[in-house]
C-alpha positions in Angstrom: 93.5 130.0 143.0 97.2 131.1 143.0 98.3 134.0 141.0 100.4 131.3 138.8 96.8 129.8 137.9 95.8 132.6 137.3 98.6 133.9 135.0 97.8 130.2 133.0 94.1 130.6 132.5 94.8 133.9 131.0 97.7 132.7 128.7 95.5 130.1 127.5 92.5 132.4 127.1 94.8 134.8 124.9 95.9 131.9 123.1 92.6 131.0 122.2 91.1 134.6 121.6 94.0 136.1 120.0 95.1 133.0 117.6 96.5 134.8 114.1 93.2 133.7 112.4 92.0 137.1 111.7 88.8 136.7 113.6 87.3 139.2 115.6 87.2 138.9 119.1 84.2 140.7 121.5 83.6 140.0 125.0 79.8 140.9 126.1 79.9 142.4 129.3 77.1 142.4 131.8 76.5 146.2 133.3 74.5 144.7 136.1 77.6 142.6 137.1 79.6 145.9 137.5 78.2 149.1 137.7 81.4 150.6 136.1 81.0 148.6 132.8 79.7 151.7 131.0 81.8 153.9 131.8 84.7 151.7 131.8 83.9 151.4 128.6 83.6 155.0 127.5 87.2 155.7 129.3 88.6 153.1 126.7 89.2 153.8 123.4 87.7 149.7 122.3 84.9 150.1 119.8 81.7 149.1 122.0 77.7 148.8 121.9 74.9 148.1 123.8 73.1 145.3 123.4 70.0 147.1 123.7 69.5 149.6 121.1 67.1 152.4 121.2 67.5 155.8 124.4 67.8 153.7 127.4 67.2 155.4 131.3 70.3 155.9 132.3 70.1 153.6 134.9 69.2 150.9 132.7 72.1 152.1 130.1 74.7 151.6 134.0 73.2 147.7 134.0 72.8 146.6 130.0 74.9 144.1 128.3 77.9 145.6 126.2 79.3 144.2 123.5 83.1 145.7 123.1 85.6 144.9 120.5 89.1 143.7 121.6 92.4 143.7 120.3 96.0 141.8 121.6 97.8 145.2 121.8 95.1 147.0 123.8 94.8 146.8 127.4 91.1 146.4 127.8 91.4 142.7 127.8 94.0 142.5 130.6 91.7 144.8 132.6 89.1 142.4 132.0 90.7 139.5 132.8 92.4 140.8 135.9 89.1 142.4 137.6 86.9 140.2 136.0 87.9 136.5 135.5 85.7 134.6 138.2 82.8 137.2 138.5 80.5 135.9 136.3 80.8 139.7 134.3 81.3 138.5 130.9 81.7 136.4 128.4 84.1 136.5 125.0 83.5 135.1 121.7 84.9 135.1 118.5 83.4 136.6 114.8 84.6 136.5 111.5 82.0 139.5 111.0 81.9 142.8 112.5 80.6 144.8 115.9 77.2 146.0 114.8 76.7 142.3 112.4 77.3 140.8 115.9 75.4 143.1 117.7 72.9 142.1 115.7 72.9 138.5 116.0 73.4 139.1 120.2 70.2 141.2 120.1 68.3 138.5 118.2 69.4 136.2 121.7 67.9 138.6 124.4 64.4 136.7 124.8 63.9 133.2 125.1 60.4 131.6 124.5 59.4 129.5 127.9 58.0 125.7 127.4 54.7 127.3 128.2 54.8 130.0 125.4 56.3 133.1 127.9 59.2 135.5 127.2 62.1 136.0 129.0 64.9 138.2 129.6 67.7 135.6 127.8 71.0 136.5 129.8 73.3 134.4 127.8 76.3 137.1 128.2 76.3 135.4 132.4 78.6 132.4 131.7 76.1 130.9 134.8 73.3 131.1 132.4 75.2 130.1 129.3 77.3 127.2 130.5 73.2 125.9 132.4 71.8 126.6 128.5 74.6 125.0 126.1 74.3 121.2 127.5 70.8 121.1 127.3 70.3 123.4 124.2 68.1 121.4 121.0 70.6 121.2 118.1 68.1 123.7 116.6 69.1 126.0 119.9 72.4 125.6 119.4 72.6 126.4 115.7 70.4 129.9 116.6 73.0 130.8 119.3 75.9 130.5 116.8 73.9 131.3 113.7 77.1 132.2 110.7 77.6 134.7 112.8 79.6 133.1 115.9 82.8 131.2 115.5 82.9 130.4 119.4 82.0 131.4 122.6 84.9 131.5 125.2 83.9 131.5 129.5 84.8 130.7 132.6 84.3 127.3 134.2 82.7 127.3 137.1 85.9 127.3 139.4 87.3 130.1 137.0 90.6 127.5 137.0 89.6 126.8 133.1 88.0 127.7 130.2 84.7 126.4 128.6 84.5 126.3 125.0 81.0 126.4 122.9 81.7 126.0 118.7 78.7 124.7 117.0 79.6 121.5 117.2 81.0 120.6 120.5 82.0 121.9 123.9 85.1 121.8 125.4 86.5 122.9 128.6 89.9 123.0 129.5 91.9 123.4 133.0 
């Protein structure tokens, strides 16, 4: 991918994070993917959380899944994008409600009953995992990932030369 790629997909992310609605936008960043996450995180002055909630080991606290608030003016996002965009370390969405209400709602997504009745570790903050879930999800699925709590879930394509789109209703992905 050429840096002018590059440069696009992140203009058109911004455009469609940062769109003068008034909505909040998070990203929910995958400690596992990047060990600096955390700390990262606690350099920046973004509000942030784990996903996770309770005293966490500290070296599960390094690999958890962060939400972190963004905003246009801050650099957090360009950091994000420029170290991140392709590595599978995150994913953004967009809230009309705020960090701990979303928090909330993300926690409620961690586990994920198995046809045959097991648990699982959900890791729907890896666009891998979430762009494998959405196309196959029930409409009942789809309407528990987005609850009234998500306005839209923003990733990387596969390639990471476009963007993939969830809103309750439909998917889109863009080059």
């Amino acid at each position: 991918m050429s840096a002018v790629d590059k440069s696009e997909i992140k203009r058109a992310l911004e455009d469609r994070l940062f769109d003068g609605t008034g909505r909040f936008v998070y990203a929910v960043l995958d400690g596992a993917r990047n060990l600096d996450t955390l700390y990262m995180l606690e350099d920046s002055d973004a509000p942030f959380l784990c996903v996770y909630t309770g005293r966490l080991d500290p070296e599960v606290a390094v690999t958890a899944p962060y939400l972190v608030e963004l905003r246009e003016e801050d650099g957090l996002f360009d950091t994000l994008f420029d170290e991140g965009w392709g590595d599978s370390r995150g994913i953004f969405l967009t809230s009309d409600q705020r960090l701990r209400s979303v928090r909330r709602h993300l926690r409620s997504l961690t586990y994920a009953e198995m046809p045959d009745g097991e648990m699982v570790l959900f890791r729907f903050y890896d666009p891998r995992a979430l762009r494998t879930f959405m196309p196959v999800a029930t409409e009942e699925q789809r309407a528990g990932m987005f609850d009234t709590v998500i306005d839209s879930f923003v990733l990387e394509n596969e390639a990471a030369d476009g963007l993939v789109i969830y809103e309750p209703v439909a998917a889109v992905e863009t080059a």
